[in-house]
N, C-alpha and C positions, 0 to 999 in steps of 0.2 A: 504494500500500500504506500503512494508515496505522501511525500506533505499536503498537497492539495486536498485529496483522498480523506488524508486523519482529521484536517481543519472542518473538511464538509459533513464526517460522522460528528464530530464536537459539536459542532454550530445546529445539528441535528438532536443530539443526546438533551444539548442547555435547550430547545428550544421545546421540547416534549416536556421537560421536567419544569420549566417556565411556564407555559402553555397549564401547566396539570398544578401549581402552586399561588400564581399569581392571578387565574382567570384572561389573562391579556391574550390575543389572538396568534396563532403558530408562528407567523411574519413576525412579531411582535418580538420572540425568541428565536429567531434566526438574525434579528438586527443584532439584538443582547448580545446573542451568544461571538456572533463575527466583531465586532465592536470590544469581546473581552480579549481575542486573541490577535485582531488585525496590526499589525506594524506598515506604516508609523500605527498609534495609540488612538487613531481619530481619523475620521472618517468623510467626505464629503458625502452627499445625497447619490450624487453619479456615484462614486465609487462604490457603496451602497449598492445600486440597484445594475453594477457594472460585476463585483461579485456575487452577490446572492442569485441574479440573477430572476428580479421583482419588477415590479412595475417600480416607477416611479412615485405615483398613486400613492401605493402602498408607504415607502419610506413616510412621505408629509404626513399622510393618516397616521400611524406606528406613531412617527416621532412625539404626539403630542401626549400619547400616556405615558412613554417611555419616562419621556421628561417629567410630567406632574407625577408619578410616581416616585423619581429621584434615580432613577435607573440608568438614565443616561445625562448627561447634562450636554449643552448646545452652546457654540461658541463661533467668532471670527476672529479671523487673524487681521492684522494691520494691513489696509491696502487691499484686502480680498473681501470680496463679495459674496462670497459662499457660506453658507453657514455650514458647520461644521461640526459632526457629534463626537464623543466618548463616551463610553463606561463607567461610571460613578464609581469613583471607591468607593462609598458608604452607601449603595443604592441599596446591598442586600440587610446592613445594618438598619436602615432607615425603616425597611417594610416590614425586617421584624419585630422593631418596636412599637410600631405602629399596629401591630397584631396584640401584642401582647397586652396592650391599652385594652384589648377587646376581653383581657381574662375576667378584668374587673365588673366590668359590664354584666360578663355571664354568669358570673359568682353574684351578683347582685340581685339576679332573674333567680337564680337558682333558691334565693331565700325567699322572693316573692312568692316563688312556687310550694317552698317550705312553709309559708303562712298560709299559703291557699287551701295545703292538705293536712294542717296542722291536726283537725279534731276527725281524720278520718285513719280509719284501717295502719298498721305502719306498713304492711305491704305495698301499699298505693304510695308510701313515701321514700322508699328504699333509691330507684332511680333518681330519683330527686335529691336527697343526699349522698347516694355516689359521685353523682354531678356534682354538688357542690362539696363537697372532701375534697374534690379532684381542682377543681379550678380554685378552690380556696389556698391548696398545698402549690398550685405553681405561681399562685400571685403573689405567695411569700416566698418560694426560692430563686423563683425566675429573675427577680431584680437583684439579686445576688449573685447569682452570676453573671449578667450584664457587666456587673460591677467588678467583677472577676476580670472579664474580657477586656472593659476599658482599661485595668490597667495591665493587663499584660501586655495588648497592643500598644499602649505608651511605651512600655519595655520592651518591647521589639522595635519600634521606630526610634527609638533614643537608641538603640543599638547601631542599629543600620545607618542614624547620623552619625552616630561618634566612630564606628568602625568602615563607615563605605561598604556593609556588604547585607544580606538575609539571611540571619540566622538558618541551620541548617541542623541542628541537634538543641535537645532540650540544655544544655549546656549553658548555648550561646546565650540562652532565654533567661535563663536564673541568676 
């Protein structure tokens, strides 16, 4: 298989697992996915619909939840007319947090529902406190380990500043 080949299975794999995680349309993760591996790191609309091999259509459509989801961000360069996309570093950070806002929501419901069935049967109530044991236990760990990840990626990137390179063993990380 050569490069061409492994990039089109990639851009295929993100764009199925995109597609099946975020609800955005398969184009949607064939943009993602060519935009996380494309060199240079950014992309114009032609280049775009010159690899993928899309409508043009499609890119202007795609680009604009890409963007308001944080997934991509959009840019020019000085002197050029073209606008121009990338791959957000924080685009998969951003959506998961933005998920996770949802646990509280659901654990919220889940006690509504815990009042609704209070003076009935506790078999009627079983599902409803599974639910909420469950979303109750990740809206207290889940922001722990967030908090976990910001600072070890401070410790990777204060790595990779002071050393010029990416860590490569739990080593370099501790």
């Amino acid at each position: 298989m050569d490069l061409h080949e492994e990039e089109d299975l990639f851009i295929e794999k993100i764009s199925l697992l995109f597609q099946q995680y975020t609800l955005l349309p398969h184009v949607a993760g064939r943009i993602f996915g060519y935009l996380l591996i494309c060199d240079p790191p950014y992309q114009t609309a032609s280049q775009l619909v010159d690899r993928l091999s899309i409508a043009r259509s499609s890119v202007s459509t795609m680009m604009r939840p890409l963007i308001q989801t944080g997934f991509v961000e959009e840019f020019t360069l000085p002197g050029e007319r073209s606008r121009i996309y990338r791959a957000s570093e924080a685009g998969w950070e951003e959506q998961f947090l933005k998920k996770l806002a949802g646990l509280s929501k659901m654990r919220a419901l889940m006690e509504e529902g815990k009042r609704i069935l209070k003076d009935r049967p506790g078999a009627l109530s079983n599902r409803i406190d599974e639910m909420h044991s469950m979303y109750a236990f990740f809206e207290r760990e889940i922001p722990i380990l967030v908090e976990r990840w910001k600072r070890e990626k401070s410790v990777v990137e204060g790595i990779v500043m002071k050393k010029g390179h990416i860590p490569v063993m739990e080593d370099d990380v501790l």
